[in-house]
Backbone as JSON Lines, residues from 0, in Angstrom:
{"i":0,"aa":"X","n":[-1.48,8.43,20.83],"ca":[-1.29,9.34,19.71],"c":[-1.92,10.68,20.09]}
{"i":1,"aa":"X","n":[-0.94,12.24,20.03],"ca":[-1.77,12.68,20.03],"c":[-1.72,13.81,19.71]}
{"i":2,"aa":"X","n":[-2.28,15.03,19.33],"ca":[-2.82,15.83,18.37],"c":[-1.41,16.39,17.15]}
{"i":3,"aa":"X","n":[-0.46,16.76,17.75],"ca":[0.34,17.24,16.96],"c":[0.55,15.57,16.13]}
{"i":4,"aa":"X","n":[0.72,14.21,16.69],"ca":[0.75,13.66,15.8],"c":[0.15,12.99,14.45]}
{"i":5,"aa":"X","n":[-1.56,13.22,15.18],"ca":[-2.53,13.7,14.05],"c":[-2.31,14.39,13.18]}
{"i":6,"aa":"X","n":[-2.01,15.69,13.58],"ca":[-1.65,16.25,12.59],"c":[-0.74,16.33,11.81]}
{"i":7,"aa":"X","n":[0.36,16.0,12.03],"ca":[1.82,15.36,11.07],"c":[1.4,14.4,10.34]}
{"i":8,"aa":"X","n":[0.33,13.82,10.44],"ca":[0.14,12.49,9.71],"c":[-0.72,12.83,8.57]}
{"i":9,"aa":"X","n":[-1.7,13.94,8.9],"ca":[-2.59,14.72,7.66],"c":[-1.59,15.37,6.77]}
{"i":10,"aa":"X","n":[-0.72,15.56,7.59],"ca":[-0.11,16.9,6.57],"c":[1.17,15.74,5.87]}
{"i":11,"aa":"X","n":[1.67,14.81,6.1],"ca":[2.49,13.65,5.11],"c":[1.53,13.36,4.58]}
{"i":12,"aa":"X","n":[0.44,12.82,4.71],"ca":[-0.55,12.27,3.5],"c":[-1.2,13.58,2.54]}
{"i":13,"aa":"X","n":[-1.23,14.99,3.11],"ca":[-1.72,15.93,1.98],"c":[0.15,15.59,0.83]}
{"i":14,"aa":"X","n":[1.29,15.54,1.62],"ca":[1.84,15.84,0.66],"c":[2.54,14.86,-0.17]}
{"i":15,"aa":"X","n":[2.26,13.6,0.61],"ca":[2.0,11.95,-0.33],"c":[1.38,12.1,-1.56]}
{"i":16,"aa":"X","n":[0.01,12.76,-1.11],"ca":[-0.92,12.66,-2.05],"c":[-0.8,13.92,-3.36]}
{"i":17,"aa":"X","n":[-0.12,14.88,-2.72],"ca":[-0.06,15.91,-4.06],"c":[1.01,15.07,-4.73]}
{"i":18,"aa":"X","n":[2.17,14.49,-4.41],"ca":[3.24,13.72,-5.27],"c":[2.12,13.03,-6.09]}
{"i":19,"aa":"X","n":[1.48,12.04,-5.68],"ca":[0.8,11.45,-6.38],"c":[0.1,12.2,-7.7]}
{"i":20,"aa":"X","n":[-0.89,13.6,-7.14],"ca":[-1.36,14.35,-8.49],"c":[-0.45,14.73,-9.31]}
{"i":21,"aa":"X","n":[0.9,14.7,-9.02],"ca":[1.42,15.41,-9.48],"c":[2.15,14.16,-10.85]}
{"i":22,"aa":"X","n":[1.92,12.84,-10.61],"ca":[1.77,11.84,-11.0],"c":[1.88,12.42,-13.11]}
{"i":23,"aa":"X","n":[2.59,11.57,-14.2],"ca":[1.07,11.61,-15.46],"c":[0.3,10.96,-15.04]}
{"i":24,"aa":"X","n":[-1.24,11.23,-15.67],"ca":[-2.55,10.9,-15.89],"c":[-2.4,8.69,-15.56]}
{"i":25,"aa":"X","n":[-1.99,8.55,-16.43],"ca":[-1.98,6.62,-16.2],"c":[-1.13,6.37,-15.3]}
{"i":26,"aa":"X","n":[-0.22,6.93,-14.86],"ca":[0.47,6.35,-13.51],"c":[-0.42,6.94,-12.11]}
{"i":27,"aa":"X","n":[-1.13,7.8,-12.04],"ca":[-2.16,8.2,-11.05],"c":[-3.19,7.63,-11.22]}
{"i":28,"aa":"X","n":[-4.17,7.39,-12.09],"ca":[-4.94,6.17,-12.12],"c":[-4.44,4.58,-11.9]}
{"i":29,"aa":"X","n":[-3.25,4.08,-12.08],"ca":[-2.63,2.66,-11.69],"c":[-2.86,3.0,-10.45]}
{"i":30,"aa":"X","n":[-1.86,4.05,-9.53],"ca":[-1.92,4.28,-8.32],"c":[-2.86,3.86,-7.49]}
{"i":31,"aa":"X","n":[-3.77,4.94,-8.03],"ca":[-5.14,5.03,-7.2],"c":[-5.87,3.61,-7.5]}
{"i":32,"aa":"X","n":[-5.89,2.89,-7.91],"ca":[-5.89,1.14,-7.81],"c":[-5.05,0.75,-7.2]}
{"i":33,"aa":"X","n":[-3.8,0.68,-7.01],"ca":[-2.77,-0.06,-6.14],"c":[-3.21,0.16,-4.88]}
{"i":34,"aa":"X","n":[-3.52,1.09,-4.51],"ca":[-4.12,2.03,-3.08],"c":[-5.24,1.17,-2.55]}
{"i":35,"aa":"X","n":[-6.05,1.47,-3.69],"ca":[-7.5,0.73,-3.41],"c":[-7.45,-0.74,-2.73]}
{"i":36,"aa":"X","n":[-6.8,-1.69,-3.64],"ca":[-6.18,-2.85,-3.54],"c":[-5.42,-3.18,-2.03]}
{"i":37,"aa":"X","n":[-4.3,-2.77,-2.27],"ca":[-3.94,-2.57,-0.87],"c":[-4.56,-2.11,0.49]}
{"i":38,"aa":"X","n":[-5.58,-1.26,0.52],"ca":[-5.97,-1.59,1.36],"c":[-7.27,-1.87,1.54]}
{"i":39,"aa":"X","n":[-7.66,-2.76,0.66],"ca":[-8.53,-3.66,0.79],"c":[-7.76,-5.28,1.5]}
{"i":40,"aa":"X","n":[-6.64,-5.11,0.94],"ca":[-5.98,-6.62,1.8],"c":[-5.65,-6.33,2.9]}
{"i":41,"aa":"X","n":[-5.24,-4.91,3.15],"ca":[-4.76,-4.72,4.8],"c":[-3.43,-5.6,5.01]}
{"i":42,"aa":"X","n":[-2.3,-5.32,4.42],"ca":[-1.07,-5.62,4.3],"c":[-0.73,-5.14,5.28]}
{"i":43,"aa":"X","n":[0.04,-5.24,7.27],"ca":[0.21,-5.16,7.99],"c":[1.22,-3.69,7.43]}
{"i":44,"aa":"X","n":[2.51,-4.32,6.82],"ca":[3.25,-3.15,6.28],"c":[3.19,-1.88,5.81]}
{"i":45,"aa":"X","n":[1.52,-2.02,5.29],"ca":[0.74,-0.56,4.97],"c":[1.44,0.33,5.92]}
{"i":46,"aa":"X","n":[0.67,0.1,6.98],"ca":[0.78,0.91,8.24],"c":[1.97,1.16,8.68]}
{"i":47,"aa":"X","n":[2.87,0.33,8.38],"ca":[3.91,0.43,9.54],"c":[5.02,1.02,8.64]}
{"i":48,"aa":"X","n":[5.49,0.78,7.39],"ca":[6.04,1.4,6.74],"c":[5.96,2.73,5.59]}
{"i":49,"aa":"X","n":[6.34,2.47,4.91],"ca":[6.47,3.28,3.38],"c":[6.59,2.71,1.83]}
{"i":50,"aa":"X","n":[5.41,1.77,1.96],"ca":[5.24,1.07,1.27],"c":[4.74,2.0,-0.17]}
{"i":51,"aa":"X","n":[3.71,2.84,0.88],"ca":[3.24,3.4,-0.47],"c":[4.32,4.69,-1.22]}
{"i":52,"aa":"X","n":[4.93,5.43,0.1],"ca":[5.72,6.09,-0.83],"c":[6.87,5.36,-1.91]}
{"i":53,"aa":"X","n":[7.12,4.52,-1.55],"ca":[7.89,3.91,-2.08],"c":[7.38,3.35,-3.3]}
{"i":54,"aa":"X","n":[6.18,3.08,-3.7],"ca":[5.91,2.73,-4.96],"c":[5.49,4.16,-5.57]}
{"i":55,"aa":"X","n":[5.55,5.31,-5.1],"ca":[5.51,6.66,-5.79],"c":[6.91,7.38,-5.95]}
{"i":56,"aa":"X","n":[7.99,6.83,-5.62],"ca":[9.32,6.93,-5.92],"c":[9.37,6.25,-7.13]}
{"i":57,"aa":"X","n":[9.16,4.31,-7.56],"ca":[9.47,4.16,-8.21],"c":[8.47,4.44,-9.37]}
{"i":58,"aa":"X","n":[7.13,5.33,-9.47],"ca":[6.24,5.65,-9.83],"c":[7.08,6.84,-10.69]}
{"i":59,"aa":"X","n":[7.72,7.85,-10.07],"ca":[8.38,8.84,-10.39],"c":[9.44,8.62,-11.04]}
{"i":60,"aa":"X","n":[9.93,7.28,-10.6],"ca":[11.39,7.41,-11.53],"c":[11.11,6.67,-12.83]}
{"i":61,"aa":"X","n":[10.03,6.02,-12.89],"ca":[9.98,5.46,-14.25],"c":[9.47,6.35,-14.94]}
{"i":62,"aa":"X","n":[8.47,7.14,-14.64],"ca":[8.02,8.43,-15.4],"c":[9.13,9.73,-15.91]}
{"i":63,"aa":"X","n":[10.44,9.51,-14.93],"ca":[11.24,10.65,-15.56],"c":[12.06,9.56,-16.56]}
{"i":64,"aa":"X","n":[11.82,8.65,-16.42],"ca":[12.95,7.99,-17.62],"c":[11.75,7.38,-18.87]}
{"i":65,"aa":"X","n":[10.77,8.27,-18.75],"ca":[9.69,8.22,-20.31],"c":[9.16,6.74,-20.34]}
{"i":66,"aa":"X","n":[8.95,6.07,-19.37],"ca":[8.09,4.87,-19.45],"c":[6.57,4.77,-19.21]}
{"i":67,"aa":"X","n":[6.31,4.13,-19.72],"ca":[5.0,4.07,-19.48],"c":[4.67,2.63,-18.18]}
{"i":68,"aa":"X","n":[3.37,3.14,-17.57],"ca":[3.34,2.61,-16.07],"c":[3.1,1.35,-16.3]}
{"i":69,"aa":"X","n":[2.46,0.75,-17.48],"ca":[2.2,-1.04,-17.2],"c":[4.13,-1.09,-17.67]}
{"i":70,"aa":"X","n":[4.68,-0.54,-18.24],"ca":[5.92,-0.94,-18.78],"c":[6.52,-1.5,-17.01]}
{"i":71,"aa":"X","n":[6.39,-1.06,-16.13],"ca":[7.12,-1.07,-15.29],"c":[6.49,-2.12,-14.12]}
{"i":72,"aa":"X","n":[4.97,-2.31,-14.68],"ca":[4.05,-3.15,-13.21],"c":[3.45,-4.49,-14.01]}
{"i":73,"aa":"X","n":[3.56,-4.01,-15.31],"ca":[2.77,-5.62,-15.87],"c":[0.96,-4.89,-16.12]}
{"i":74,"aa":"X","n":[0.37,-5.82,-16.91],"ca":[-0.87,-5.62,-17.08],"c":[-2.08,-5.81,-15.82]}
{"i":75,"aa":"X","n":[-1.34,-7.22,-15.08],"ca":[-2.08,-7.25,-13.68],"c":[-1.59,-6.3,-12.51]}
{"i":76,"aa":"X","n":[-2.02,-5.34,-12.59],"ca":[-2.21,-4.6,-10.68],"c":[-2.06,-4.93,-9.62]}
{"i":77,"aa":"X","n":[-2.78,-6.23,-9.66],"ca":[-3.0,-6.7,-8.21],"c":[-2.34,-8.14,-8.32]}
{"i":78,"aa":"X","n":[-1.68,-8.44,-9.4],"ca":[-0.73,-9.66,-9.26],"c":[0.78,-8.45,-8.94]}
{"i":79,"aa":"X","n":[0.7,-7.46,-9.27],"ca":[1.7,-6.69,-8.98],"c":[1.9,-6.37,-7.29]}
{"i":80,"aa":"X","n":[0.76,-5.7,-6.97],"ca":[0.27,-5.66,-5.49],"c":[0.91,-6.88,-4.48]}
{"i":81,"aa":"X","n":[0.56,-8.25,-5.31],"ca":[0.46,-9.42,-4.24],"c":[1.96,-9.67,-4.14]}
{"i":82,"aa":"X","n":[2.8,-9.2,-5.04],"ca":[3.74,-9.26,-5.52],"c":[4.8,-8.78,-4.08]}
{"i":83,"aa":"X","n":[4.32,-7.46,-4.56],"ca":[4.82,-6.66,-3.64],"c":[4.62,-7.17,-1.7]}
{"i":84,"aa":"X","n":[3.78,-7.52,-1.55],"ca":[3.99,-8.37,-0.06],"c":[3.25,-9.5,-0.06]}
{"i":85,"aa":"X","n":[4.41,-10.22,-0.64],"ca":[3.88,-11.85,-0.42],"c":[4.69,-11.74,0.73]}
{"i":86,"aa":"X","n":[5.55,-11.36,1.14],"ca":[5.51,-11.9,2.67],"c":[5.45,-11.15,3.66]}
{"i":87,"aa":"X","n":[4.72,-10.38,3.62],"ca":[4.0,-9.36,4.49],"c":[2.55,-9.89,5.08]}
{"i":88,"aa":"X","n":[2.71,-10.32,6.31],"ca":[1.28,-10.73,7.12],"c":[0.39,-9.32,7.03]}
{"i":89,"aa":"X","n":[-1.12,-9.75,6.68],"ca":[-1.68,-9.01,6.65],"c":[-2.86,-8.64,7.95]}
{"i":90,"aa":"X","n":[-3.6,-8.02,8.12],"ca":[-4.4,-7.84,9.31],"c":[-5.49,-9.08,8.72]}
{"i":91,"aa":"X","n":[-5.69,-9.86,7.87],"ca":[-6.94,-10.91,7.8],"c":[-5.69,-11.92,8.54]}
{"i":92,"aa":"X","n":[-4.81,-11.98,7.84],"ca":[-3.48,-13.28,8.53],"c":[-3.49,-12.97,10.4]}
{"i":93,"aa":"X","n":[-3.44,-12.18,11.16],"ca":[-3.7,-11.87,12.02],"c":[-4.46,-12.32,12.63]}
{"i":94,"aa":"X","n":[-5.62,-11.77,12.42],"ca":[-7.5,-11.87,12.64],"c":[-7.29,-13.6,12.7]}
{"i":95,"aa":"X","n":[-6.97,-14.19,11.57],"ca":[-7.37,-15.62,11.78],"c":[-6.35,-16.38,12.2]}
{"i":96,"aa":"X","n":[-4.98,-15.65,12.8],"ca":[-4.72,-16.36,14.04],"c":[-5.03,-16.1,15.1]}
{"i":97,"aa":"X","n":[-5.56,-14.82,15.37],"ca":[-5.93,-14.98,16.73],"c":[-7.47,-15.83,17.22]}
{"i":98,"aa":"X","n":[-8.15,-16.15,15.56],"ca":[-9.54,-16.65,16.19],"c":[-8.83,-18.42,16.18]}
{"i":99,"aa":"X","n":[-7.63,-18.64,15.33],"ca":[-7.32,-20.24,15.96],"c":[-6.85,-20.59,17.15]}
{"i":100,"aa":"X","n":[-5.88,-19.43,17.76],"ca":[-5.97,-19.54,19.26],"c":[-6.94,-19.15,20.03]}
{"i":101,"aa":"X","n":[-7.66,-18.51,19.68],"ca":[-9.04,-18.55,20.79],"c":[-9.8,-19.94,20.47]}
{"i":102,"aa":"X","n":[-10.03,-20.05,19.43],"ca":[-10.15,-22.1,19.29],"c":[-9.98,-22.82,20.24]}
{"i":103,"aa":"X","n":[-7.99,-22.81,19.58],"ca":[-7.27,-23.99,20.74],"c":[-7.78,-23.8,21.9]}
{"i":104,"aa":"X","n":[-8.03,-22.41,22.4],"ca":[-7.65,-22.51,23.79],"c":[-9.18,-22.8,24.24]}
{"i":105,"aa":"X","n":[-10.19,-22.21,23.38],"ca":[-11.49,-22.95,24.32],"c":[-11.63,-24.41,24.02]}
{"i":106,"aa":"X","n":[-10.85,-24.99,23.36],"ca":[-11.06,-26.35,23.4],"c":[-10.12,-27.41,24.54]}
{"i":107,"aa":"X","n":[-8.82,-26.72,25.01],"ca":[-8.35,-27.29,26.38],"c":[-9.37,-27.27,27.55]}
């Protein structure tokens, strides 16, 4: 990686993140929990996709059609979250396969 792509990557997340302020007030606070959440699980897909813009698309479109944000995610967050990649390996799903093959293999 390197510098210009550093920097492409600051400058999509400054303008990720102004979408986001640009958020109403309770759909930017849900957000900024979904965020939190997520990457606290370390959902492999984080990284690799557009996971998050993509829940600030549908963040945006329920807000232009006058909904309100649990209307659209439910009261649980993070049953919403889990929701969203149950089948997405995460970096702990990872981590603890690679410590069962280092297992197996010091046990041959």
């Amino acid at each position: 990686m390197g510098i210009k792509d550093i920097v492409e990557g600051k400058k999509q997340w400054r303008e990720h993140m102004a979408r986001v302020k640009a958020l109403p007030p309770d759909y930017e606070i849900v957000y900024r929990e979904m965020q939190k959440y997520l990457f606290k699980v370390g959902p492999v897909a984080l990284s690799e996709g557009n996971l998050l813009s993509e829940i600030v698309d549908f963040f945006e479109e329920g807000a232009a059609n006058g909904k309100g944000v649990l209307e659209l995610i439910g009261t649980d967050v993070a049953a919403f979250c889990d929701d969203l990649i149950k089948d997405s390996p995460t970096y702990a799903d990872a981590y603890q396969q690679s410590r069962s093959a280092e297992h197996a293999a010091a046990e041959e």
